[in-house]
N, C-alpha and C positions, 0 to 999 in steps of 0.2 A: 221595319221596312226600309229600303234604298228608295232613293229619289233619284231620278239620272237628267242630268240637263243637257240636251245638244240646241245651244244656240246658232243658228245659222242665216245666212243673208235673206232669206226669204222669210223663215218660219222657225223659232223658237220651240224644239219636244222634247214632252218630258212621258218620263214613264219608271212607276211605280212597281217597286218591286217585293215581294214578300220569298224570302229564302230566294233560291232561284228562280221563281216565276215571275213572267209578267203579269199585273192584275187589272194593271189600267195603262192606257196613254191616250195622250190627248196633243195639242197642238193649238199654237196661239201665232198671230203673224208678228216677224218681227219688228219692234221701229224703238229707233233706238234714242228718238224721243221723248220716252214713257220714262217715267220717273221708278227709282228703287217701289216709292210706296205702291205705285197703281198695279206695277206686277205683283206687288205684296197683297193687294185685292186680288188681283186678277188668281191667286192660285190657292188663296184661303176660299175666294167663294169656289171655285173649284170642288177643294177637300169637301165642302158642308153639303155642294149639289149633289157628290158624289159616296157622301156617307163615309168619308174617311177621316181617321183624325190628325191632326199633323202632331201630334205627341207621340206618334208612332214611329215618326218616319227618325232614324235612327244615324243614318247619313246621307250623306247628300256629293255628288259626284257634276261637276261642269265641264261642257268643252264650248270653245265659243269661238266664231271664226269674226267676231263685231267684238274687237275691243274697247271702244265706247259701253257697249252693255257688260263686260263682264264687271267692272267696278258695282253697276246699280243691282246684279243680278246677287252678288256676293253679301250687300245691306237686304238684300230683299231675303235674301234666305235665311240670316240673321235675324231680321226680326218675323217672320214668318216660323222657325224652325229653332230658333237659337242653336243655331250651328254652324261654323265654320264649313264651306264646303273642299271637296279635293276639286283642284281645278286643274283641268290635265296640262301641260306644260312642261317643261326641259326638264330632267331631273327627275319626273314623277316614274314609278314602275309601269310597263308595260310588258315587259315578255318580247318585245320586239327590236330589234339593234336597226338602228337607222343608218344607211350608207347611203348619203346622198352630200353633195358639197359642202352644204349647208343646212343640218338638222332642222333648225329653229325654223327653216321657210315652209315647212310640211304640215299642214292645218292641223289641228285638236281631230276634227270630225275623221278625217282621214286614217291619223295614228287609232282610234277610235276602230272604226271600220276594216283595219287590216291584222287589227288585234282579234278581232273576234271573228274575222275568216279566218286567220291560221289555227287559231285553236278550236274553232265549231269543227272546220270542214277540213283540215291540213294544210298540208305546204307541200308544192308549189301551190304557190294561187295569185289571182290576177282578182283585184276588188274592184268593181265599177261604183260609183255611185252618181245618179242622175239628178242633181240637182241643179240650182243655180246655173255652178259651173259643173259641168262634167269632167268626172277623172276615173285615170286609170291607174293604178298602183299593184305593183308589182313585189311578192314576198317567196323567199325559196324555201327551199325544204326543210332550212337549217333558222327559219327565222328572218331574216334579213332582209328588211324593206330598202331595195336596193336600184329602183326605178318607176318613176312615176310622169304620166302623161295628164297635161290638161286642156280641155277644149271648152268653148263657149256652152251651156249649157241650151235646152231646144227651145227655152221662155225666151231668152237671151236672142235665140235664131230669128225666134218668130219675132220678138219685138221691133228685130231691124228690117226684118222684111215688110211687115207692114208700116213702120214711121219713115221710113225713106224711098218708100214710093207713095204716087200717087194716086193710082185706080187699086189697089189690092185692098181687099176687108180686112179685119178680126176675124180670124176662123177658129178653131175649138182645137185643140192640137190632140187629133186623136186619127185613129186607121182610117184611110178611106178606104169605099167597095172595095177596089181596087189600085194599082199600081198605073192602070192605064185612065187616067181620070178624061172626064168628060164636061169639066167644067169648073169656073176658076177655084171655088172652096176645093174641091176634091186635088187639085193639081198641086195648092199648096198646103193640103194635108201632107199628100205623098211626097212633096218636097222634102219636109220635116222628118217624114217618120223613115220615110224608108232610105233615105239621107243620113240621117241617125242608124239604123242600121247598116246602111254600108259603111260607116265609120267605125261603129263598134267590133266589125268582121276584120275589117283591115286591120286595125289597131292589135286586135285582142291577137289574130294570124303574126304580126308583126314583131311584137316583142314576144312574145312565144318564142317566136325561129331566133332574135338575137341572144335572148336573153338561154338560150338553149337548153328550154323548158317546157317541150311539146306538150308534155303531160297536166301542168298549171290547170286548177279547178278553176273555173272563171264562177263569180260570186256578183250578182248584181242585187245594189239596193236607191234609193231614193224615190224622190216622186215620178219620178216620169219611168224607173225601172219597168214596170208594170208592161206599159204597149209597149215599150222598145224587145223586150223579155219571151213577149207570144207572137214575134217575126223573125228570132231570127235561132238558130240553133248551136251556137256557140256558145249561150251563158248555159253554168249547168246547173247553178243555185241560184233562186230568186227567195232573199230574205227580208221584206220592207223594215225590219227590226234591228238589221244589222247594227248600226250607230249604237243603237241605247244598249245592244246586248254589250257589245263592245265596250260601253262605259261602265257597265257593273262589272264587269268581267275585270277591268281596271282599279275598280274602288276595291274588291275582293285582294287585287295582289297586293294591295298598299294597304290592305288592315289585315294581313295571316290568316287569309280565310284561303 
C-alpha cells in the first residue's frame, strides 16, 4: 500500500492506497505545534482503530504547504513506517512543465492537484481548489502549467467579516433559501456563497478568453468545492480526492510504475 500526505494550512490528509484504489482517508487539523512523536501517535492509533497494518504501507508520498511540519512529518514517518518518504519538491517527476516566473513559488498541493486533472480529465483544464486560499491554475493541452490565480479563501472572507465588524454574528458558511435574504444570517450567507460564485464565473470566463482556451475542463476540489460546486454551472468535474489522487499518481512516476 501507498500512504499519501497533503499537509495543508488548515488540515493535514492522508489517504491510503492499495494498487490503484482508495481504501481509506481520513483527516487531522493542522498545527504545527505538535511534535514528530504525537503525529507518530496520532497515525499509528489510526492504522490499529482502523485494522490496518503499517508494515504494509510500502511508500509513503508528502506535499506540504507548512514548512515547519515537513521536517517533523519526514521523523514521524520514519519512525512510524521506517521509510523515507517522496516529498514533492523542485526536481521530483510530475508529468507537468511549469511555466511561471518563478517554479519554486507554486505550492506542493497545487502541482499535486493539476497533475491529476490533466491526466484524470485532459488538458486544457482549469483546477480550482477551495481551501484556505482559493486558486485557480491553469494547464494546456500540451501539459503546461502556465497561469495561475489566487484569492482569499471563503473561511478567510468570513473570518474578516465577522472580526472587524461589530453587530455581525458567526454564521455557518453554507446556501441560504435564497439569494434575496431576509435577515442578517441569510444576507451574510449569500454574501459568501454567491460572492464566491460570481468570482468563480468571472475568473474561470476570464482566463479561459485570455488564455485562448474556451474549451478548458474546469475541475474543482477542496473543502468548500462542494456548495460553491451545486450553484453555479461552469465547474464540470467535482473530485473532493483530487490532491491525494494527484500525489500517488506522482509517487507511481518516481518509482516506474
Amino acid at each position: 500500500m501507498i500512504l499519501v500526505i497533503d499537509i495543508g494550512n488548515s488540515t493535514c490528509k492522508f489517504g491510503l492506497f492499495d494498487k490503484n484504489e482508495i481504501v481509506a482517508v481520513w483527516k487531522a487539523v493542522t498545527r504545527d505545534q505538535k511534535t514528530s512523536d504525537e503525529y507518530a501517535i496520532l497515525i499509528r492509533s489510526w492504522f490499529e482503530q482502523n485494522k490496518f497494518n503499517p508494515a504494509d504501507v510500502k511508500g509513503v508520498v508528502l506535499s506540504s504547504v507548512v514548512p515547519n511540519l515537513t521536517h517533523s512529518f519526514v521523523s514521524t514517518i520514519s519512525k512510524t513506517f521506517q521509510l523515507t518518504p517522496l516529498i514533492l519538491k523542485a526536481g521530483v517527476k510530475t508529468g507537468i512543465a511549469i511555466q511561471v516566473d518563478d517554479p519554486r513559488e507554486v505550492g506542493a498541493d497545487r502541482i499535486a492537484d493539476v497533475a491529476a486533472g490533466f491526466y484524470l480529465y485532459g488538458g486544457p483544464c482549469l483546477v480550482m481548489n477551495f481551501g484556505t486560499a482559493t486558486t485557480f491554475d491553469l494547464v494546456n493541452a500540451d501539459g503546461l502549467f502556465h497561469a495561475a490565480v489566487t484569492s482569499p479563501g471563503i473561511q478567510i472572507s468570513a473570518d474578516a467579516l465577522w472580526s472587524r465588524t461589530a453587530m455581525l454574528p458567526h454564521v455557518e458558511i453554507a446556501c441560504p433559501p435564497s439569494i434575496l435574504a431576509k435577515n442578517t444570517v441569510h444576507s451574510m450567507q449569500a454574501g459568501l456563497i454567491y460572492g464566491y460564485v460570481g468570482q468563480v464565473e468571472y475568473i474561470t470566463r476570464k482566463m479561459k478568453e485570455e488564455a485562448r482556451c474556451p474549451e478548458a475542463k474546469v475541475i474543482a476540489t477542496g473543502g468548500y468545492a462542494q456548495v460553491i460546486h451545486s450553484k453555479t454551472d461552469v465547474i464540470d468535474v467535482y473530485d473532493p480526492l483530487l490532491t491525494l489522487k494527484g500525489l500517488k499518481f506522482i509517487w507511481d512516476k518516481n518509482n516506474g510504475r
